[in-house]
N, C-alpha and C positions, 0 to 999 in steps of 0.2 A: 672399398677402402677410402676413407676421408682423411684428407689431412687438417692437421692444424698446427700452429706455429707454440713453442714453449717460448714463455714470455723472458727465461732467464738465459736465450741463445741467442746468440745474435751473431749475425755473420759481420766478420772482422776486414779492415782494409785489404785491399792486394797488396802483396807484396812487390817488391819494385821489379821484380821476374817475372812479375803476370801485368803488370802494368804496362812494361814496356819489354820488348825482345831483346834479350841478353845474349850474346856471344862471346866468346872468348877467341880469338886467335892465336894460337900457341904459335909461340917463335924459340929458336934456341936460346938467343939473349937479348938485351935490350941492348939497341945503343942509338944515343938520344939524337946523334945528327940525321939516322936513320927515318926515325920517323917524329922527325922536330915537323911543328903545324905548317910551316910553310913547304917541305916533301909531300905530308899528307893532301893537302888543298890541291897540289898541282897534281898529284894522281888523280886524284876527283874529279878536277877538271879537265883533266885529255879521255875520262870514258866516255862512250856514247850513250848519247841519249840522257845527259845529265847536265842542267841548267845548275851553278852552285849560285846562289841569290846573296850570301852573305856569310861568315864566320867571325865566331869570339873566342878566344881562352879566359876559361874562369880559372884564375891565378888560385881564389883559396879552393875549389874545388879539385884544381889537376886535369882539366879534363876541357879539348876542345870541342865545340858545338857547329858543325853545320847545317845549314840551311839550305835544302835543296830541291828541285822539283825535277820531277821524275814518270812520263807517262801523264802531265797534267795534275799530279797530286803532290802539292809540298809535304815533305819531310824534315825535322828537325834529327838531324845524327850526333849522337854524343860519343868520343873517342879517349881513348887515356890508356897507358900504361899501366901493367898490373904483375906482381906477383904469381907465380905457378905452380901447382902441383898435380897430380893426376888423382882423383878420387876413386879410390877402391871400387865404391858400386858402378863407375864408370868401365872397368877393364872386362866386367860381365857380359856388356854388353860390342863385347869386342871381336867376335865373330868374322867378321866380313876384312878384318884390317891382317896386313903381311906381320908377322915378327920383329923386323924392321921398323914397320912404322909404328907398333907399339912403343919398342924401345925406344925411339927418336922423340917421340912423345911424355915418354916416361922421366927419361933425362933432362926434358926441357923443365927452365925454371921461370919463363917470363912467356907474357900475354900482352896483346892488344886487345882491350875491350870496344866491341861496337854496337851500342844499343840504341835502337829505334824506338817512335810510339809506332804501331801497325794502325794502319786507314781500314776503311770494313774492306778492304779487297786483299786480305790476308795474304794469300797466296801472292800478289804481285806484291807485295811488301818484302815478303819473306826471298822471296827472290832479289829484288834492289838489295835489301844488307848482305846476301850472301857474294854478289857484286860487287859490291862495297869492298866487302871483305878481301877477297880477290885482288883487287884494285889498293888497295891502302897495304897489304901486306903480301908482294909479291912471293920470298920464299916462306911460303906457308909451312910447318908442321903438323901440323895438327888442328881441330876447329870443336867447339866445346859447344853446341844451344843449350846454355844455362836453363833458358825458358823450361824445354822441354827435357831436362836433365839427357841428354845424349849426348854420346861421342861419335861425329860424322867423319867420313873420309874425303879427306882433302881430294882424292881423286873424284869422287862424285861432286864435290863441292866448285870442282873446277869443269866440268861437265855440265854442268846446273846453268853455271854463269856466261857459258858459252854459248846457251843454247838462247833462243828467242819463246821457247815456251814453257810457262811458269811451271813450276812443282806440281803435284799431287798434291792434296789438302792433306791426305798421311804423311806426309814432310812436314805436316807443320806442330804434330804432335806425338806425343810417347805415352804406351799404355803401359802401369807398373800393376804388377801383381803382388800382391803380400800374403802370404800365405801363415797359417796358426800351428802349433802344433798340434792340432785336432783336424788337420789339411781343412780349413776353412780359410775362403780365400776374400782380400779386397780387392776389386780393381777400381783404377782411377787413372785418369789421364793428367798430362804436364804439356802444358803451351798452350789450350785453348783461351784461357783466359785472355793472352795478350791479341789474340783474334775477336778481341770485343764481343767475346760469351763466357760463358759458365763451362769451367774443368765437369765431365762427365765420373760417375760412378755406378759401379754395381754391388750391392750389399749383400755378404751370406754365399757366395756364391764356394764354389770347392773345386777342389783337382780333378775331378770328374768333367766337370761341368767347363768349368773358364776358360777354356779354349774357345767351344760354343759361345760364351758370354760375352769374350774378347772381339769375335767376329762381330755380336751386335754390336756392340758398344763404340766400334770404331767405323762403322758402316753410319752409324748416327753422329759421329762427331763428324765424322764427311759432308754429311750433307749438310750438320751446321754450318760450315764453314763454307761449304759451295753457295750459302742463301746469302754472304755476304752483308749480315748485317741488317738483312730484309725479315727477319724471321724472330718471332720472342720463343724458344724453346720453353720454357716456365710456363705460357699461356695457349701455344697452338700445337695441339698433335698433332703428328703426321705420320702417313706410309710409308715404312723406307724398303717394303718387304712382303713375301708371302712365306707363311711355313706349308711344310710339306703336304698339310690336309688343306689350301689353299684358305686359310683362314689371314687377314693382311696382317702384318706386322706392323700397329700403331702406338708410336711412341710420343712418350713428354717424359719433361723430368719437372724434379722440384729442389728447392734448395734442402740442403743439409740441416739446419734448422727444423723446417717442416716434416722432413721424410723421416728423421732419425730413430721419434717417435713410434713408427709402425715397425720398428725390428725389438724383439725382444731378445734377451740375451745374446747382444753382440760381442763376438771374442774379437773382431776386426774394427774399426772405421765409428763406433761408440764415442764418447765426450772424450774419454782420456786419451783416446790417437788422435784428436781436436786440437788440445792445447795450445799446441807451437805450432800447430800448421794443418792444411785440407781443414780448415775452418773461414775462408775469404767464399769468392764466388764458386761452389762446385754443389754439383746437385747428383743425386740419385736418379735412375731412369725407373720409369714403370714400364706396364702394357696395359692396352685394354685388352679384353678376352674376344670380347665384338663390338659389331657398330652399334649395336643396342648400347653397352657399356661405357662407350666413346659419349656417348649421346648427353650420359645418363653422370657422364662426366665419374666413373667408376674406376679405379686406378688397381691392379694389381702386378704384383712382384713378378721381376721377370724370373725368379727360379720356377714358379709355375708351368712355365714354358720351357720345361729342360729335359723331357724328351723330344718334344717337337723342335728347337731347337741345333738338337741334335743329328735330326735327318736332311741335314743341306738345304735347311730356307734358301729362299734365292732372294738377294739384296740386290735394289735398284740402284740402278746407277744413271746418272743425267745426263742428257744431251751433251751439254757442255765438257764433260769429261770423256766420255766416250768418244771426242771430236777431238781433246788435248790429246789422248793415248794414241790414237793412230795419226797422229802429227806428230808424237815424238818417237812412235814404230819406226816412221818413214825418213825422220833424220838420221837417224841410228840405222837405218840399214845396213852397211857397211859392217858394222861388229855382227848382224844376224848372218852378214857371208864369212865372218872368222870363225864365226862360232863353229859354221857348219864343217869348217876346212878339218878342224880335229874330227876323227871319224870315229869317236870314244863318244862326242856330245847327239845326242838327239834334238833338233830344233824342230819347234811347233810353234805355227802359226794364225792366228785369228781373221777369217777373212769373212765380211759382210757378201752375203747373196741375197739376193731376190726369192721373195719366200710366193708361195703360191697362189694365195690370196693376200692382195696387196691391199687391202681395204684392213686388213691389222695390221694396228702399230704402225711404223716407219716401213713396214714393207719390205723389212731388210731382218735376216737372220746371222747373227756372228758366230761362227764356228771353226772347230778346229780343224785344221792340217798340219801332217809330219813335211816337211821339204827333202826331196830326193834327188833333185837337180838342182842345178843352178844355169844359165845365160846371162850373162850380164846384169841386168835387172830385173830377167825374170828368172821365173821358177818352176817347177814341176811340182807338187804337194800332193801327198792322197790323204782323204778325208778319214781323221780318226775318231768320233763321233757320228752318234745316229741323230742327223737333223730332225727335229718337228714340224717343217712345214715345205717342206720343200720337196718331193715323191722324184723326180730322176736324178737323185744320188744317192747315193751308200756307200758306207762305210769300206775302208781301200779302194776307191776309185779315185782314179788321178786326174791332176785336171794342170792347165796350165796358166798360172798369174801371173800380174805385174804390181813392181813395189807398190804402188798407187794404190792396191787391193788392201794393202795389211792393215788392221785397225790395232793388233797387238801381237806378238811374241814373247817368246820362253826359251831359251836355250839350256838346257836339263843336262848337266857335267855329271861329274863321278862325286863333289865334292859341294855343289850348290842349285840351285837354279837361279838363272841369270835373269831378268828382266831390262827392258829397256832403259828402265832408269840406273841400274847396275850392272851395266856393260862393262865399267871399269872393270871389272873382276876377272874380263877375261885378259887383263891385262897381267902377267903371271913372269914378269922378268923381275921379280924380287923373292 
């Protein structure tokens, strides 16, 4: 497949949601001595770790501007009062929030917006405004990432801020499904943009399929984002993966523009879903089929790959991340001993061993254990997985760790699974 570009398309400015990262802080009401510019500054300035360089209010605009450095990188923060309502396709996505805090959200009529430009280190960005946020609006309600059209929980949101280690680069974006009446499906993602790349897409895809499609598609915007601005997606494939017949998972994308061209009768993501919008920076993903076709610079549609797909490819994951997770395992340990105190929840455990031949890889194997005891900070676990490389153990044999071991967990309820990053949830006095 060859692309080429239609001279009558042309990709349109960002919007000022992909440009800069937009939040909304939902508050019950406004009241102006509350967060008059001289309260906000001074919360600014008692956080840690935050140099404020300078501030202005733009009188015709509404809207104060700080200047600040943060971790050695300046940041320009813009803040202002605004108007509220809860938008319908917001409440969809509202799963994980109490009754409560829907309705406290629902009722409210007023916002503090706080939007940034993001530095290529996304993730430490994303984390300062959610600080920010914190910090400037002590009783939070509710919290909006316009960016990334989601409604977040204030309780994750203040867990986040607490912590000394950034987000997952999936905090920094949201994948939308749109589906046809003929179940033909678009996905596309919301936030990468203001990550200093291109919104991802996948074209054609269906209700069979998009689930499968979803895992790639967000396994790639990961690693966009972990490359920090060191990577052109548009011009360098890469590995993010092997499928099942161990053939790699090599991806690019292309802008919207170019790619649109190679779908013929689109009912989804076509010129006329263009118009008003997914018309700025957002591209189509391919695959190659092999390294021949890599070579040969040969691009085909990821529905090609929607059997294979569909038998649990295994997506890489980096150093770097693999090293954030079991640092925020081991902060969070304390909810992996609530979790377990209910004896309705099953907790598993992710622990690195010493695999056989240490001459692969890192020399180190990550697998599961169920936790059956507990001491202090350690644990009893029996292995519920059959290791590959590792010959004296098997599957229910126990063994005994210490927190220092966990690289991740899961705590498996009647009503979710729990992960490190949403430990809130076992928070259940509302």
């Amino acid at each position: 497949m060859k692309l080429f570009k239609n001279k009558k398309l042309k990709e349109e400015p960002l919007g000022y949601w992909e440009e800069k990262s937009y939040m909304l802080a939902i508050i019950e009401k406004y009241e102006k001595e509350e967060f008059s510019s001289v309260r906000i500054i001074e919360r600014i300035t008692n956080m840690d770790g935050i140099n404020v360089k300078g501030h202005h209010f733009n009188e015709e605009e509404g809207k104060l501007y700080v200047n600040l450095e943060y971790e050695n990188i300046e940041y320009e923060v813009g803040i202002y009062p605004s108007n509220f309502s809860l938008p319908n396709t917001y409440v969809n996505e509202s799963l994980n929030f109490s009754k409560k805090e829907l309705e406290n959200i629902k009722q409210s009529k007023a916002a503090i917006v706080v939007f940034m430009k993001f530095s290529n280190d996304a993730k430490k960005s994303f984390h300062l405004q959610i600080k920010l946020i914190l910090a400037i609006v002590p009783n939070l309600v509710g919290l909006i990432d316009e960016s990334a059209e989601r409604l977040l929980s204030v309780k994750w949101a203040r867990l986040l801020a607490s912590s000394k280690i950034p987000p997952s680069a999936k905090d920094l974006f949201n994948t939308h499904a749109v589906c046809s009446n003929n179940k033909e499906v678009w996905l596309h993602t919301h936030g990468l943009a203001r990550c200093n790349t291109t919104e991802l897409e996948i074209l054609q895809s269906d209700i069979d399929n998009c689930e499968h499609h979803s895992h790639l598609l967000n396994a790639y915007a990961e690693f966009i984002i972990d490359k920090k601005g060191k990577f052109n997606p548009h011009e360098e494939p890469i590995c993010i993966g092997v499928l099942s017949n161990r053939t790699p998972i090599i991806v690019i994308c292309k802008s919207w523009v170019e790619a649109i061209s190679q779908y013929d009768k689109l009912e989804l993501g076509g010129i006329e879903d263009r118009k008003e919008g997914h018309n700025s920076k957002t591209s189509p993903i391919f695959l190659y089929k092999n390294i021949e076709d890599k070579k040969n610079n040969k691009l085909s549609k990821v529905t090609i790959f929607n059997d294979l797909l569909a038998r649990d490819p295994i997506y890489l994951v980096s150093d770097e991340e693999t090293l954030r997770m079991k640092k925020l395992a081991i902060e969070r340990f304390d909810y992996l001993k609530k979790g377990f105190q209910n004896k309705e929840n099953k907790v598993i455990v992710k622990i690195g061993l010493k695999v056989d031949d240490t001459k692969k890889d890192s020399g180190v194997e990550h697998i599961w254990f169920e936790i059956v005891e507990f001491k202090g900070d350690k644990f009893k676990a029996k292995l519920v997985q059959e290791p590959y490389n590792i010959k004296d153990i098997k599957i229910n044999d126990e063994r005994w760790f210490k927190k220092e071991d966990i690289t991740d967990f899961e705590i498996l309820t009647s009503k979710c699974v729990i992960y490190p990053s949403s430990v809130y949830l076992l928070d259940d006095d509302e």
